[in-house]
N, C-alpha and C positions, 0 to 999 in steps of 0.2 A: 591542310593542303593536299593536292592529290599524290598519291608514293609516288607516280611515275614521273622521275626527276631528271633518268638520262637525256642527254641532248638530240642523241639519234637513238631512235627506237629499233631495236634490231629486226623487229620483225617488218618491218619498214626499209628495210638495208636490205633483207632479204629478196624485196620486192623488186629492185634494181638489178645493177653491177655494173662493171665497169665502162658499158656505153655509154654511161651518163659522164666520164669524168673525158672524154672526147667532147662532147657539146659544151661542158663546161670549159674548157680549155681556151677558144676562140674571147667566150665573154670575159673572161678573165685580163684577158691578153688585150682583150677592146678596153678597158676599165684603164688597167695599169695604165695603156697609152695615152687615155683622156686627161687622166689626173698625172702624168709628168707634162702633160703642153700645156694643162692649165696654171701647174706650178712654175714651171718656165716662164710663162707670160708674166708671174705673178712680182719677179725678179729681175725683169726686166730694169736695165740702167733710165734713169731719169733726173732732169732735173727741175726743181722748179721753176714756174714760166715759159717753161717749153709747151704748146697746145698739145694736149689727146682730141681728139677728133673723134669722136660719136657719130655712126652712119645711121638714117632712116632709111637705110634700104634692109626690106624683110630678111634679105639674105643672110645676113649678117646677125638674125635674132639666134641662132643654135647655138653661137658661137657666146655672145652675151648670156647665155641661159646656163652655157655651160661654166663660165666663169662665175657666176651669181649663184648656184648651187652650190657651190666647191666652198666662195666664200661661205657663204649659210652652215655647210657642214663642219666647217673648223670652228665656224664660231659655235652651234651645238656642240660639238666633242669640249671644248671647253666648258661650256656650263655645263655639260656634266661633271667633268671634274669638279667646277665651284660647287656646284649644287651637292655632289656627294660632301666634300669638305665643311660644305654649312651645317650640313643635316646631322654628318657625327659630331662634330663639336659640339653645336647646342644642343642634340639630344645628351650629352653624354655628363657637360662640363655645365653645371647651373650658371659659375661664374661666367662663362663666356656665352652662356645665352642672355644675360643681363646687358651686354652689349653687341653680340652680333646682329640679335633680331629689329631693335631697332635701328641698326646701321643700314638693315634690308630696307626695311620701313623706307629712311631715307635717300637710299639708294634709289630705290621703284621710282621715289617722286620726283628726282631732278631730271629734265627733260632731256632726251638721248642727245638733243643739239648739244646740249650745255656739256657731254661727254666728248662730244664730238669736235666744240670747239675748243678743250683742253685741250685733249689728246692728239690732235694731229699734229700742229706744231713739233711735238715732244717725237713721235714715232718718225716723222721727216729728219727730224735732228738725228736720230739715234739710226735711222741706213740713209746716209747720203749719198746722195747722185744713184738714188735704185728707187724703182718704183714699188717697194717690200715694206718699204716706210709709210707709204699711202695704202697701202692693201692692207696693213696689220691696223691702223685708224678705222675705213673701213670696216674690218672685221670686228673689231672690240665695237664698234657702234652697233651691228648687229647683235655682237653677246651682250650688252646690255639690254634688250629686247629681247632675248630671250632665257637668258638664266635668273631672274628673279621668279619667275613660275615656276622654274625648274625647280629651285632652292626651297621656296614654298610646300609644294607637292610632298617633298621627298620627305621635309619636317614634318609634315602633320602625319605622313604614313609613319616612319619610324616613332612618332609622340601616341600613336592609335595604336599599335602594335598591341595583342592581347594580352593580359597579364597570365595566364598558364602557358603561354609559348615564352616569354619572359623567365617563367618559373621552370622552365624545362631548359632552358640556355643555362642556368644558372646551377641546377643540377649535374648538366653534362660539363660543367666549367667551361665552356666557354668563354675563347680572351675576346677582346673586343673585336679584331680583325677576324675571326671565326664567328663572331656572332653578326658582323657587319654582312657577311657575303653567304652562310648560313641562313641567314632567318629575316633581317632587318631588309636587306638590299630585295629577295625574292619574294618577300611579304610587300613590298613597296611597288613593284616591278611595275604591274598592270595601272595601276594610276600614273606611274612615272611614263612608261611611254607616253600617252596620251598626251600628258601635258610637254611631251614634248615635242607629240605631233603640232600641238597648237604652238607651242613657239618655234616651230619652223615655219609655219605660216605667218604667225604674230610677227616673224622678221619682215616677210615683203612689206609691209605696211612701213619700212623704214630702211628700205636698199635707196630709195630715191633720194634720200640723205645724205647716206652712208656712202653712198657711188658717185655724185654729184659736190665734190666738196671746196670749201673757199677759206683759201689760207693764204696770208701775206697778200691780200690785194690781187689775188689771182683765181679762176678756175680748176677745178683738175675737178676730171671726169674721166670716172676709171671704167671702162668697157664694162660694161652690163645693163641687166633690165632696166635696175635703177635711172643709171643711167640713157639710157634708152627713152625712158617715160620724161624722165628733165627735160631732154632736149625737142620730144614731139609737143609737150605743154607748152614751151618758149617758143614754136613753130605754129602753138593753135593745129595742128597736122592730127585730125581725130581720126583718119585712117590708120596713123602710125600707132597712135596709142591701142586700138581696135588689135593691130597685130601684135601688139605686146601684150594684150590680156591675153591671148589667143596661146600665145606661146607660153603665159603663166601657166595654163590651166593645161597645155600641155606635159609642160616641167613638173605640175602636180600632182598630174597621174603617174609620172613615170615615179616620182619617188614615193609614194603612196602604194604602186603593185611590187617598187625593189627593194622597198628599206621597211615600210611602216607598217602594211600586212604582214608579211613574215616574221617581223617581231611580233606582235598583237598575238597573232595566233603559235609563236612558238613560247610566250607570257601566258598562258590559261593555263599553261599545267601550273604556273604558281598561286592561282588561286584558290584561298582558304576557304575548304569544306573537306568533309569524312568521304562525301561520294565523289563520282566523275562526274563533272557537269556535262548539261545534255545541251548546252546553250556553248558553242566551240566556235574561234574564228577561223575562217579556209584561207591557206593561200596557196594558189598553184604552184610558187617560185620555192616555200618552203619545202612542199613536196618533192620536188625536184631535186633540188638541192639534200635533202634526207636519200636520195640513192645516189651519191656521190660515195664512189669509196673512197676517195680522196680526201672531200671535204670531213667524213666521217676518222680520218687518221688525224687531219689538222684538227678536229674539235675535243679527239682523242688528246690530243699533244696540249691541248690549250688547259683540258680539267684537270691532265696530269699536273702541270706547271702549280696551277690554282690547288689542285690536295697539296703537293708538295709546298705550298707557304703555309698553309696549315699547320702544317710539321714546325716550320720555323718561329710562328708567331702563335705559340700554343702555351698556357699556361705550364708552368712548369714544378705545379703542387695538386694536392689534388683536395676533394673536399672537407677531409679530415683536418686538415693543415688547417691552423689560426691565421694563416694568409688569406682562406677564400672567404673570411668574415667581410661582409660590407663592410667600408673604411667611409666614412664622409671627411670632406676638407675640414681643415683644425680650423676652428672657429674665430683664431687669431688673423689666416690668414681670408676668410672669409671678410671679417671687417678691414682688413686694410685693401681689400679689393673693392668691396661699395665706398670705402672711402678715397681711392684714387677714381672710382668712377663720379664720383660726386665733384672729386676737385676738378674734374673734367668739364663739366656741365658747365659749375659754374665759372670757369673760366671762360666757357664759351660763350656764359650769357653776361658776362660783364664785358666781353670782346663785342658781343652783339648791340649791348648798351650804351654803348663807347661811338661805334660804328653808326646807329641810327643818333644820336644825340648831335654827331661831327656833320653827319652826310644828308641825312633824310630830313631829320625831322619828326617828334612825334605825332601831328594832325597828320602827316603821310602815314605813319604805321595804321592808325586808325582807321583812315581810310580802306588801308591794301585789307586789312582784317575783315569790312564789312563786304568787300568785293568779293573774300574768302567765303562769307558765309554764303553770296549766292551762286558761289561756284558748289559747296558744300551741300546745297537746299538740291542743286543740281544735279550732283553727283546721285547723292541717296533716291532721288524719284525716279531714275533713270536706273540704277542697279534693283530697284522694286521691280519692275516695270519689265525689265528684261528675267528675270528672277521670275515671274508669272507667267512666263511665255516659253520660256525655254528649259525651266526645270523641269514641267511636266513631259517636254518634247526629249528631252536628253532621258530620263527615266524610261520611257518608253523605247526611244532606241537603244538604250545603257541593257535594257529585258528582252528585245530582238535581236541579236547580235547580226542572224542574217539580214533583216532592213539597214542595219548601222552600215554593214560590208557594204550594200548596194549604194547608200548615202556618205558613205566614209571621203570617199574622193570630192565631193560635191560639198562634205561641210568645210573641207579643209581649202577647196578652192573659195568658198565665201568669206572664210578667214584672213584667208592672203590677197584677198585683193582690195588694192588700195585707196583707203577712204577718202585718201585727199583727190580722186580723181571725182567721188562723188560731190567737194565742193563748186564744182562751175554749174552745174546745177542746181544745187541748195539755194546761189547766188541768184541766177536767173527764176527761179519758182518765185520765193522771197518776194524778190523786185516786180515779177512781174501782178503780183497777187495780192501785193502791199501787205504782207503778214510782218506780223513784228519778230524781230530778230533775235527778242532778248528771249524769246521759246521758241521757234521754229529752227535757232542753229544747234538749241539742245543735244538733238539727238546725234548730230556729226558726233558727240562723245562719246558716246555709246556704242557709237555703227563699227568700229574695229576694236570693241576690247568686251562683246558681247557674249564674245563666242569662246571668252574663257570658263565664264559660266556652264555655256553647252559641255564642250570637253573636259571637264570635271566632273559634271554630275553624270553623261556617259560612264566616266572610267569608273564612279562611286554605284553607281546601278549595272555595269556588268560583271564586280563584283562582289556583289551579295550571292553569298553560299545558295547550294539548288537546296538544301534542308529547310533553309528557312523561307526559301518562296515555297516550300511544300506545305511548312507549317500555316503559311501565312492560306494556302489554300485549302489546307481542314480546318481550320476553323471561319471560312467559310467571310474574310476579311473582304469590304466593299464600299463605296464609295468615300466619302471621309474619313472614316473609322482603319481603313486600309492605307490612306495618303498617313494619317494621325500617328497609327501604331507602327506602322512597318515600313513603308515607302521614303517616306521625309529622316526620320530615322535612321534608316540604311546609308543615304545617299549625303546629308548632311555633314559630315566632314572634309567629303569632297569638295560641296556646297560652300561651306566656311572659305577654304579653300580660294576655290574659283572666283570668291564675292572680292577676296582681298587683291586680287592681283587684278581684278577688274576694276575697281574701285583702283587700284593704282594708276592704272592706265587711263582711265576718264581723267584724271586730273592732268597726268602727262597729254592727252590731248585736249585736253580744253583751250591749250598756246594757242593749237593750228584751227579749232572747231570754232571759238567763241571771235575769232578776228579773223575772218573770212574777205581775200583777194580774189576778185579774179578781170582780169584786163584794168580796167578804169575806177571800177566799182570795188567798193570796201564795205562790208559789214561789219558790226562790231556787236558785243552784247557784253553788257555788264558783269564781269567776272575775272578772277586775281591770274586767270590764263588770259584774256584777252590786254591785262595792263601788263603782261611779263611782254604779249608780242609787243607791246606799242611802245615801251622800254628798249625794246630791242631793235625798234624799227627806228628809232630816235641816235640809240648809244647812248639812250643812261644807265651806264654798269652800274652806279649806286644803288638806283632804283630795281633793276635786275636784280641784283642779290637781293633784295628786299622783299621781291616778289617770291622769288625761290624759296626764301626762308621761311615766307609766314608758307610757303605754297609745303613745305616740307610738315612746319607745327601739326598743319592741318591733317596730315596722312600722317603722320605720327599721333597724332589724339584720337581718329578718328578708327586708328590700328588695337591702340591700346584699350580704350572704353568700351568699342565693337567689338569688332574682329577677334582681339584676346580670349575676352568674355566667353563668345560664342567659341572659340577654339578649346578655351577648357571645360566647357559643356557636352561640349564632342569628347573629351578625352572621358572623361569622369563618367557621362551617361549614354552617350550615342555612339558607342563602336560593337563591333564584334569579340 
């Protein structure tokens, strides 16, 4: 990694002084007052069945953007916390990665409705008569959208970690919380932003959800984008929608030059290699902010804080000690944990046995099974497909850092903007062109969860060490032979990666892609997302969880035989 670790570089402080911490003063003070009106708003008294009122007048988008932000952001601060908590346990604890990973598995697959329609009830119940109760539903419906990539990400970077940086933690005794924010967390960094630029985008694809929501027989529509785009769709109003994408892509530059540049580029000093890379991301607000002498006291106060746990959570032997021998769990308790996770299982599947025997039916299981495989047949030709197109294109921008800068805002606005606005068209093409449905609504699965792939293999290709694109350029490595040895290689666990949480998302959208409304007109196409919508459009909850279930088997089989596979291929042969 490169030595230089401080947060503010002093010769960069020197560059300033105190005029910057006047200009910074106002923004500060503009910030604080946005985020207490938005929190305010957020706490407002309400009760159910009383209307919220949604306006189509433009005026009124700043105001919606600034609340749909705000939500976004707490629901990201939160998968971060999830995501760091997944990533130490099952790196750390074999027993608890026997059960957290695939609890991810089938978390990723159950459709964000299905979260949505639990949780609100529960969240209305628990702050009544305040509208905090709808907002926190809202928000957990966004942080399922966005922290299963988080969680992801963060695993395979801490599971790739090198084995002489491992061997050098191990030396200097570090405890785990020293070696968590030491070496694991800063070795991880630069991938983990990224993927969490992409689920802050990956959330607009499901504010319109998440803000629009139906509990007890009623509406609520809680001011925002989301909201915003509901109600110009149920108006047919294509102007209104026109100024809500308008004001996305506004929303997503501004937090793209205030939040997600300035990390990017203040993450490259964590990147592993001996030299200085010569490939660095800019950002103007960083610079800025680096002649703050202000800011540079508060960042001072914050590494204080952080050595100082250090202190507290520090081994307290040193290597000589028969303490610092690896210890593995007693073998005793090893079997009675695979063996409470088996009576697990199978309780579940004598519950599930029980459950389709009373309710379904088995010619129904059969059925939803073969529906699986051509959602299955779909999924895989579709993450090929995008996989050929956008590996090479993320690799190439992951190696230009300045084109990704000039493209950064532009991928992230493709990412966030909302695929279900692309179905009234899908509808009318279709229809009007007589293409059959069961391949033309295909790619609606793809069209928002594509771009996991791109931002992954970006984060996996713009960190590869500058020694080894050097290497790679004395000996002189070119066409195939360069994808073969070096390229694919490099980028590849990122790859793994982004395949798995796309591959999750295809099937989460296959509900809204394969059973396509729009006005009068219905499309359908053969697949276990189109019979969960038509389940859903009926009220056969039997059949819903039926659908869910084998919908779950399938990303769980498809996790483990795959995905796995390839992730300890990456660990064992494809890392740095």
């Amino acid at each position: 990694m490169n030595r230089n670790r401080h947060f503010f570089p002093r010769q960069v402080m020197e560059a300033g002084g105190n005029r910057w911490d006047w200009a910074l003063l106002p923004l500060v003070l503009a910030l604080l007052v946005l985020l207490a009106y938005g929190a305010a708003q957020m706490t407002h008294p309400y009760q159910v069945g009383a209307p919220l009122l949604v306006s189509l007048d433009p005026t009124a988008l700043p105001y919606y953007l600034l609340r749909t932000t705000l939500r976004m952001f707490i629901a990201l601060a939160w998968s971060l916390l999830f995501a760091c908590a997944f990533a130490a346990l099952a790196t750390r604890f074999r027993a608890a990665e026997k059960v957290l990973v695939p609890m991810l598995d089938i978390l990723q697959s159950i459709p964000i409705l299905g979260f949505l329609s639990i949780t609100v009830t529960g969240f209305i119940a628990l702050f009544p008569g305040n509208l905090f109760g709808v907002e926190c539903a809202a928000i957990f419906a966004i942080f399922t959208s966005q922290a299963w990539n988080m969680a992801f990400s963060l695993y395979q970077s801490m599971r790739t970690v090198p084995g002489e940086l491992h061997e050098a933690a191990r030396v200097f005794q570090l405890s785990g919380w020293q070696k968590f924010w030491r070496l694991e967390m800063p070795f991880a960094m630069p991938a983990l932003l990224w993927n969490m630029m992409m689920s802050m985008s990956g959330g607009w694809f499901f504010v319109v959800a998440s803000e629009a929501i139906s509990v007890s027989n009623q509406n609520i529509k809680l001011p925002g984008i989301g909201s915003y785009i509901a109600t110009a769709i149920e108006a047919r109003d294509m102007g209104a929608i026109a100024w809500a994408i308008l004001t996305m892509l506004v929303g997503v530059l501004l937090y793209d030059q205030l939040f997600f540049r300035p990390l990017l580029a203040w993450a490259d000093k964590f990147r592993f290699e001996e030299t200085g890379g010569e490939t660095t991301q800019q950002s103007w607000l960083l610079v800025w902010l680096r002649r703050t002498e202000r800011l540079q006291q508060w960042g001072t106060a914050l590494g204080r804080l952080l050595d100082r746990s250090f202190v507290w959570f520090k081994r307290d032997f040193d290597g000589t000690s028969i303490r610092a021998r690896q210890q593995s769990l007693h073998v005793g308790f090893e079997r009675a944990w695979d063996a409470l996770v088996a009576a697990l299982v199978l309780f579940a599947t004598w519950r599930l046995i029980t459950f389709i025997h009373t309710e379904v039916g088995w010619a129904e299981v059969g059925h939803v099974f073969v529906l699986g495989c051509y959602t299955l047949l779909r999924v895989l030709v579709l993450i090929t497909l995008a996989a050929l197109v956008w590996v090479p294109v993320g690799v190439w921008l992951g190696m230009n850092p300045k084109v990704a800068a000039r493209t950064q805002a532009v991928a992230q606005f493709l990412a966030a903007f909302p695929a279900n606005l692309m179905f009234p068209v899908a509808v009318v093409v279709i229809v009007k062109l007589h293409l059959n449905p069961h391949i033309w609504l295909s790619p609606l699965m793809i069209f928002g969860t594509q771009w996991y792939l791109l931002f992954n293999v970006i984060a996996g290709a713009s960190g590869v060490p500058t020694e080894l694109r050097y290497a790679a350029q004395n000996f002189g490595l070119t066409g195939w032979l360069k994808w073969k040895r070096y390229l694919l290689p490099a980028v590849f666990p990122s790859f793994v990666t982004g395949a798995i949480t796309a591959s999750g998302g295809s099937w989460n959208a296959s509900i809204v892609s394969e059973y396509v409304t729009w006005g009068d007109t219905t499309l359908q196409a053969d697949g276990i997302g189109s019979y969960i919508a038509h389940m859903t459009a009926i009220g056969d909850f039997p059949r819903i969880a039926l659908g869910i279930g084998v919908m779950c088997i399938f990303v769980m089989g498809l996790n483990h035989f795959v995905w796995r596979r390839l992730y300890q291929l990456a660990e064992d042969r494809m890392h740095f």
